[in-house]
C-alpha positions in Angstrom: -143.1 26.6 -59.5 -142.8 30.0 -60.2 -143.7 33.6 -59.8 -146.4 34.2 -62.8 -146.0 37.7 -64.7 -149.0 39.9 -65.9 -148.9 42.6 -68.1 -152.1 44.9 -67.3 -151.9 47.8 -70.0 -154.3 50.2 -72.5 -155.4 48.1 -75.6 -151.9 47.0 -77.7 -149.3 48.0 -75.1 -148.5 44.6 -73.5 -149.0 42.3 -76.8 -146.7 44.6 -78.7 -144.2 44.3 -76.0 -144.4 40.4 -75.1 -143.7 40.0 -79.2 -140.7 42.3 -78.6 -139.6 40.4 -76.2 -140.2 37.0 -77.6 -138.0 38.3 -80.2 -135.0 38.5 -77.9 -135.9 35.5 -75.7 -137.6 32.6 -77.8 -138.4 30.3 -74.8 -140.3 32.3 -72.3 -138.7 31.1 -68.7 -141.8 32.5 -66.9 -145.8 32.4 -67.1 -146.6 35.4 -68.8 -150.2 36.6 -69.6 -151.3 39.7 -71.1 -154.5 41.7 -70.4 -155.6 44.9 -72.3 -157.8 46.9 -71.3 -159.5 49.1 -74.2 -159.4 52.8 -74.5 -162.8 53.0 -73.4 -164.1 50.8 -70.8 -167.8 49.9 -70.5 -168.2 47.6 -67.8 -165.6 47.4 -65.5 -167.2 44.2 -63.4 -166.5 42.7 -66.6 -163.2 43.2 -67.3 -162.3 43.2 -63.3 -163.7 39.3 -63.5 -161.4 38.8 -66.4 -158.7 40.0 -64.9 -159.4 37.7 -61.8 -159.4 34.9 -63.9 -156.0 35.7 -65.8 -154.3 35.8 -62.2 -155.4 32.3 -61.1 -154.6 30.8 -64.3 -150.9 32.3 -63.5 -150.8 31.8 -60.1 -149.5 28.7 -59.2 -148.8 29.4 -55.6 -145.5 32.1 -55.7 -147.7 35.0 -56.6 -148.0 37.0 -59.6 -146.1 39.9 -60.7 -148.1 42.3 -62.1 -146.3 44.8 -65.3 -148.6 47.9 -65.9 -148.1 50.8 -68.1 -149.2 53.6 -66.1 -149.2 54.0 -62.5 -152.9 55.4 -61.2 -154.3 54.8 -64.9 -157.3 52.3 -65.3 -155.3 49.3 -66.0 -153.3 49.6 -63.1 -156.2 50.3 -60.8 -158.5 47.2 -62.5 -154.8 44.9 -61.3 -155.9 46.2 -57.5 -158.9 44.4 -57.6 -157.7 40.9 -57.1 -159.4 38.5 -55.1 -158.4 38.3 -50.8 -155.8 36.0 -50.3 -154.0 36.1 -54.1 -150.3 37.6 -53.4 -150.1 40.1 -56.2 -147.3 43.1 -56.7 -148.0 46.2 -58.9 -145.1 47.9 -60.7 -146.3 50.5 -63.1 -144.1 52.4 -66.0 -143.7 49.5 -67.6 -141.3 49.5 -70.5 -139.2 46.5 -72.2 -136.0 46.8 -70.6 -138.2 46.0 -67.3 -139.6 43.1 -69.0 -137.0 41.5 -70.1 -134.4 42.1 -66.9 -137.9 40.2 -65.2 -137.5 37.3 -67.7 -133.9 37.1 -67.1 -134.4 36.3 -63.2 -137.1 33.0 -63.3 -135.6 32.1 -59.9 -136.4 35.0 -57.6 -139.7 35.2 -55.4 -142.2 37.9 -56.4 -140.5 40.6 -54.1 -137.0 39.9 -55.4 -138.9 40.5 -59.0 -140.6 43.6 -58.2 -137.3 45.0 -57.4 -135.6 43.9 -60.8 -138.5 45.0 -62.6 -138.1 48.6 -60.8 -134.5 48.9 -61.2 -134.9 47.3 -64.9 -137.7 49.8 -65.8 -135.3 52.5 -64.3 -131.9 51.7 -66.1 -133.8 51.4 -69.2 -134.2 55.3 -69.4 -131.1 56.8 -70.6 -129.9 60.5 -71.4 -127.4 60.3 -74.2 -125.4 63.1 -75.7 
């Protein structure tokens, strides 16, 4: 068992990311499920149920991480509305540095992975020259 990861972003973020990284790490050594939300959002009970469902199916009992783009935007606040009980952590500014420092660390609990992704996310933004 492991921690399950869930990138929560505006429509093509997180499947344009997860193929980046697939590209550097062909076997995936955690869950990882992707859920877009589009530009426009019409019914949030909808997607809010959706999202529900994408955190059981990556739950299996050490919590899921969840990667979102941008912190306060609707994506991130639809990932607050997991059901009572699910252990769920929110990291926002998600870029793929983060995501693939996460993948690199399949052993650590879901705090220990918040904390990578954070510190990933962070080391990933360089001033050069």
């Amino acid at each position: 068992m492991s921690v399950g990861i869930l990138l929560v972003t505006h429509e093509g973020i997180a499947s344009s990311m997860m193929a980046a990284a697939r590209r550097v790490i062909r076997v995936m050594p955690l869950k990882v499920g992707i859920f877009e939300v589009p530009w426009e959002v019409r019914d949030g009970e909808s997607s809010t149920r959706k999202l529900r469902q994408e955190l059981r199916d990556l739950d299996e009992g050490k919590g899921v991480l969840v990667l979102a783009d941008i912190y306060g935007a609707t994506p991130f606040n639809l990932a607050a509305e997991y059901e009572p009980g699910r252990t769920v952590l929110r990291v926002a500014g998600l870029n793929l540095p983060m995501l693939l420092r996460v993948l690199n660390y399949p052993e650590k609990n879901l705090q220990e992975l918040a904390e990578v992704a954070r510190d990933g996310g962070r080391a990933g933004v360089v001033i050069d020259g």
